[in-house]
FIVOLUM-996708 format. One record per residue (C-alpha): residue number from 1; z, x, y. Coordinates in nm, 3 decimals, decimal comma, always signed. Example, Ala and Ser with C-alpha at 12.3 -4.5 7.8 and 13.67 -1.06 7.14 Angstrom:
2
+-----+---------+---------+---------+
|  nr |      zz |      xx |      yy |
+-----+---------+---------+---------+
|   1 |  +0,780 |  +1,230 |  -0,450 |
|   2 |  +0,714 |  +1,367 |  -0,106 |
+-----+---------+---------+---------+
REM end
This chain:
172
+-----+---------+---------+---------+
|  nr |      zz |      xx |      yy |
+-----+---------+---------+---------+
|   1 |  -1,344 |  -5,962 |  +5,097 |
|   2 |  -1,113 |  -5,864 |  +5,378 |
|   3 |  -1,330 |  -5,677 |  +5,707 |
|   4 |  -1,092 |  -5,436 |  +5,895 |
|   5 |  -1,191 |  -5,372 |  +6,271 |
|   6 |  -1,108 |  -5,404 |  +6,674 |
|   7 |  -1,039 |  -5,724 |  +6,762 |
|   8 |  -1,310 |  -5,873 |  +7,018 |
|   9 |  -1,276 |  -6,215 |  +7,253 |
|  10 |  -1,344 |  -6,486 |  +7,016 |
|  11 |  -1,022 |  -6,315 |  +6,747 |
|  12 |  -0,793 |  -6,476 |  +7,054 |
|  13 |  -0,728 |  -6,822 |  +6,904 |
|  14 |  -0,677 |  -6,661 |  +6,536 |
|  15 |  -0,467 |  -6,382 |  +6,642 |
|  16 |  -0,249 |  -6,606 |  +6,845 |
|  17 |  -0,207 |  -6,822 |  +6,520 |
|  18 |  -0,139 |  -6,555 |  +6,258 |
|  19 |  +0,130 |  -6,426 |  +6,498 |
|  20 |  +0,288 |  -6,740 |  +6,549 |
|  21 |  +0,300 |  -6,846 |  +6,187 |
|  22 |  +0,384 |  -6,469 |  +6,069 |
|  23 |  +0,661 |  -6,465 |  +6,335 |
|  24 |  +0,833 |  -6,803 |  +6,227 |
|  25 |  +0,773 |  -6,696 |  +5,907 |
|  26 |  +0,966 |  -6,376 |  +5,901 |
|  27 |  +1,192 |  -6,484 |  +6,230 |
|  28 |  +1,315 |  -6,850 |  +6,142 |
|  29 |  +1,610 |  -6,788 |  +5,929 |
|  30 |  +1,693 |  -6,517 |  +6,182 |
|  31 |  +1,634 |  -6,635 |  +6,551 |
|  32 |  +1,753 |  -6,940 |  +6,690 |
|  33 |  +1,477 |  -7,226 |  +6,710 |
|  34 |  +1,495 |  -7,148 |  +7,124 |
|  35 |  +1,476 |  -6,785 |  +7,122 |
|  36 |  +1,173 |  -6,808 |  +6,865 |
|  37 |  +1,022 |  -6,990 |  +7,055 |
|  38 |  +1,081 |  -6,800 |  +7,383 |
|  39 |  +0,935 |  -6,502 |  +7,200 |
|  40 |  +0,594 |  -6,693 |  +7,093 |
|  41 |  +0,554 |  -6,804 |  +7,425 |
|  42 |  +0,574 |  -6,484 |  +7,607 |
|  43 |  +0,409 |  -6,292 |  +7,347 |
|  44 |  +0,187 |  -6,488 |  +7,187 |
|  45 |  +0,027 |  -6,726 |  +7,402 |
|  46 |  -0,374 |  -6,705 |  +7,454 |
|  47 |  -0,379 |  -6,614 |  +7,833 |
|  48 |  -0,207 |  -6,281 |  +7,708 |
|  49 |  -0,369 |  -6,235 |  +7,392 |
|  50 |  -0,711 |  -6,254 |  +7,559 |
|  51 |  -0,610 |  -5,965 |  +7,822 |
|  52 |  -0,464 |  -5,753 |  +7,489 |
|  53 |  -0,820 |  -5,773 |  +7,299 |
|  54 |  -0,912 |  -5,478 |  +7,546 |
|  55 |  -0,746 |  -5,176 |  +7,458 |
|  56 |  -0,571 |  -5,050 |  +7,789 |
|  57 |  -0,508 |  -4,675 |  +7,725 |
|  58 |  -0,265 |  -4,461 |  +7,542 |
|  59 |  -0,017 |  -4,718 |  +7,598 |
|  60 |  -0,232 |  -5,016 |  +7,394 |
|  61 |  -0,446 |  -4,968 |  +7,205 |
|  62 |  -0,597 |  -5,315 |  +7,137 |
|  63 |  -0,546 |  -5,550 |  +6,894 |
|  64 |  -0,739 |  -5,495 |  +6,513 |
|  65 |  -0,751 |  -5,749 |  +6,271 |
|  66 |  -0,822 |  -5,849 |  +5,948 |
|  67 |  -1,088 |  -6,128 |  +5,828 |
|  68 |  -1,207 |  -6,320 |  +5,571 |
|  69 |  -1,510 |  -6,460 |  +5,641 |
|  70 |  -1,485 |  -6,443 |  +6,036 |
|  71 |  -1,107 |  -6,629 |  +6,005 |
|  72 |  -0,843 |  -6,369 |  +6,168 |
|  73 |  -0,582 |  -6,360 |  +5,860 |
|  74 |  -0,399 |  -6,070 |  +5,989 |
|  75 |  -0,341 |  -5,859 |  +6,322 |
|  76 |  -0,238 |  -5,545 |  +6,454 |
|  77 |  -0,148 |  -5,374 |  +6,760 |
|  78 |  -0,003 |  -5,047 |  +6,893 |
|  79 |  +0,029 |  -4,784 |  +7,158 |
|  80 |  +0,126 |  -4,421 |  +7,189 |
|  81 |  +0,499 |  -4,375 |  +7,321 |
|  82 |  +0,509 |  -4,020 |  +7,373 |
|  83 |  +0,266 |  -3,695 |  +7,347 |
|  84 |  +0,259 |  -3,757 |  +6,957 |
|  85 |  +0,419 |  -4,021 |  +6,896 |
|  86 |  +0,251 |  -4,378 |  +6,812 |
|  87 |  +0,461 |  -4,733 |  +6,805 |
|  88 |  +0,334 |  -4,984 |  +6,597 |
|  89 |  +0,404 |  -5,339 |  +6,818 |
|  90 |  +0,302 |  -5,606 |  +6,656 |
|  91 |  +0,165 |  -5,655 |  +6,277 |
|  92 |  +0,178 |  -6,039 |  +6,138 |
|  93 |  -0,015 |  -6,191 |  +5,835 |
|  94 |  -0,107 |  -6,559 |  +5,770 |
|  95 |  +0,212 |  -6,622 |  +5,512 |
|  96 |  -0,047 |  -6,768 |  +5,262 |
|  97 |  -0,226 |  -6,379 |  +5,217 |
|  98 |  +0,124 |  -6,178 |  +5,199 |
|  99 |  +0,120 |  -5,950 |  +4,943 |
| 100 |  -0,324 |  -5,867 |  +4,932 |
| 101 |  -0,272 |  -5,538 |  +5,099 |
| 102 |  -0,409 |  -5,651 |  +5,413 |
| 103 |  -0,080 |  -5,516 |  +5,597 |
| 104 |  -0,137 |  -5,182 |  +5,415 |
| 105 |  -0,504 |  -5,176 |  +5,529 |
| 106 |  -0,409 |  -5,305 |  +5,895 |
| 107 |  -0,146 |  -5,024 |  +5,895 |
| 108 |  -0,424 |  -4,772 |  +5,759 |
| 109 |  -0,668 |  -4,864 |  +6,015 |
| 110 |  -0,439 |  -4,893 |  +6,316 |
| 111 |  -0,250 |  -4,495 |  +6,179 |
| 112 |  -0,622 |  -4,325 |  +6,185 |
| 113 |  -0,695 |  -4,445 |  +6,548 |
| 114 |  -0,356 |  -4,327 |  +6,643 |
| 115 |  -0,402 |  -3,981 |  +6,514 |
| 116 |  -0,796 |  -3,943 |  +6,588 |
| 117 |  -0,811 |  -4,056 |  +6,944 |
| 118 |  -0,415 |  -3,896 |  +7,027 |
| 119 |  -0,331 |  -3,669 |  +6,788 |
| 120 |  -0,022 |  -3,867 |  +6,694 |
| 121 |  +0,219 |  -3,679 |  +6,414 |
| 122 |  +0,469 |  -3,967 |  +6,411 |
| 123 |  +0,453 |  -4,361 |  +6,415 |
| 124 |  +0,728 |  -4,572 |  +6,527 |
| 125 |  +0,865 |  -4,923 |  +6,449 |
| 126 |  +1,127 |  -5,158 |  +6,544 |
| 127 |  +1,201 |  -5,429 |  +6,292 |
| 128 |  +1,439 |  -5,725 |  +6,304 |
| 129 |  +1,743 |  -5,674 |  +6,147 |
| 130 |  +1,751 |  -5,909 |  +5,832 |
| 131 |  +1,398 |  -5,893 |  +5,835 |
| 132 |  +1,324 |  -5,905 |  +5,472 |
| 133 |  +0,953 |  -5,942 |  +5,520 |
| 134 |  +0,896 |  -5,629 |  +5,783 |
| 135 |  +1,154 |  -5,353 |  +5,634 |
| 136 |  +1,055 |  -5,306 |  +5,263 |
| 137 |  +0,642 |  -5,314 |  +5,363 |
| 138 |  +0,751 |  -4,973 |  +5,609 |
| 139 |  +1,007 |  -4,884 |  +5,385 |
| 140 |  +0,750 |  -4,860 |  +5,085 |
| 141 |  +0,502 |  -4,701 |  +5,373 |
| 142 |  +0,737 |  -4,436 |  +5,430 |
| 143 |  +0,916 |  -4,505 |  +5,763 |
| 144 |  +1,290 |  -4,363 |  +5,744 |
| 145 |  +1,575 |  -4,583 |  +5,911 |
| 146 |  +1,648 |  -4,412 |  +6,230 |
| 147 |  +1,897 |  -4,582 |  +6,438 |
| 148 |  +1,996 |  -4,984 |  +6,568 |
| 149 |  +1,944 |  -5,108 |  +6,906 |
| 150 |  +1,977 |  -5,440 |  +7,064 |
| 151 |  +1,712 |  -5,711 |  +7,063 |
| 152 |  +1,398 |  -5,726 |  +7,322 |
| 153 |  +1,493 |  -5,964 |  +7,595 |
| 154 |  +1,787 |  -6,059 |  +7,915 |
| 155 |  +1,939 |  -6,308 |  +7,729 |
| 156 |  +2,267 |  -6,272 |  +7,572 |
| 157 |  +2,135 |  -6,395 |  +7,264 |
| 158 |  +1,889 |  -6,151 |  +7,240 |
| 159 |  +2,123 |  -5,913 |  +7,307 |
| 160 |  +2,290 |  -6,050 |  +7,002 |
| 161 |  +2,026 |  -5,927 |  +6,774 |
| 162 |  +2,006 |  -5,595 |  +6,669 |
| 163 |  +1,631 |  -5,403 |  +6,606 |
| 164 |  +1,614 |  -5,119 |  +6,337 |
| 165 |  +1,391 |  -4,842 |  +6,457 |
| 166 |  +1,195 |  -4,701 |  +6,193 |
| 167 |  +1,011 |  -4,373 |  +6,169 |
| 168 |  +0,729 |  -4,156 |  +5,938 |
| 169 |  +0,606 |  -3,801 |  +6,020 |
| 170 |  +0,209 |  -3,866 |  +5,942 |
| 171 |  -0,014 |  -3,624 |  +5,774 |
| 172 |  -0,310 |  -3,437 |  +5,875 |
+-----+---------+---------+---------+
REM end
C-alpha cells in the first residue's frame, strides 16, 4: 500500500535517496558522470532537502512523497510560476517501483494542491531531452511539447543540454 502526503523532517534522508537514484537512473546515459554529479550535489544534498520539507510560498510548495511502509519510494515537488500557472520541479521514483502508478498518484496529489490553494489552470515541466523515462509519463499525462531551451546551470556543458518544456491546461 502506497500513502500519498507532505513530506515532514524525518522524509529528508529518503527523499534525498530516491532523487539521487531516480536522477542517475533517468540522467546517466545522458549527463556526463561530472555534471550528474554536480546536479545531485546542489540539488539533492540533505542540508537543502531539509530546508525544502517546509513549503515556502507560492513559489514551493514543499516536497510530497510517496511510502510504503514509512520508506520514501517516491517524491515530489513544485511551485507556482505565474498567477495560474504551476511548475512541477522535481518528481523521481526508486527505479525498483517504476511503473506502480506512484508517479501518477504523486502527480495527482501535487496537481490538486496546485489548483486548490492557487487556482492554477496550467502545470509546467521541463524534461531532459533524451529523457526516455520523464517524457512519455507527461506525455501519457497530457503535457503538450512546447518549446527547447538550454540546460539549468553556467557551465558550458550544461549549456550543451537542451530541456523540453512541457505543458497541460488542467481541469476544474
Amino acid at each position: 500500500m502506497i500513502t500519498i502526503r507532505n513530506a515532514i523532517m524525518s522524509d529528508a534522508a529518503g527523499i534525498r535517496e530516491v532523487c539521487i537514484k531516480g536522477n542517475q537512473d533517468a540522467y546517466a546515459s545522458i549527463y556526463s558522470g561530472d555534471y550528474l554529479q554536480t546536479v545531485i550535489d546542489e540539488f539533492y544534498n540533505l542540508d537543502r532537502i531539509k530546508k525544502e520539507i517546509i513549503p515556502s510560498g507560492r513559489g514551493w510548495s514543499g516536497y510530497l512523497t510517496a511510502l510504503q511502509h514509512d520508506r520514501v519510494v517516491g517524491a515530489i515537488g513544485g511551485g507556482m510560476i505565474g498567477e495560474k500557472a504551476g511548475e512541477i520541479y522535481v518528481l523521481y521514483l526508486d527505479p525498483d517501483y517504476r511503473g506502480r502508478g506512484i508517479g501518477t498518484k504523486l502527480l495527482e496529489a501535487l496537481t490538486k494542491q496546485q489548483k486548490e490553494l492557487y487556482g492554477a489552470e496550467e502545470q509546467w515541466v521541463s524534461v531532459q531531452k533524451g529523457n526516455e523515462k520523464g517524457i512519455p509519463f507527461y506525455e501519457a499525462r497530457g503535457f503538450v511539447f512546447q518549446k527547447d531551451q538550454p540546460g539549468y546551470g553556467e557551465s558550458k556543458e550544461a549549456a550543451s543540454y537542451i530541456s523540453l518544456r512541457y505543458k497541460r491546461r488542467l481541469l476544474s
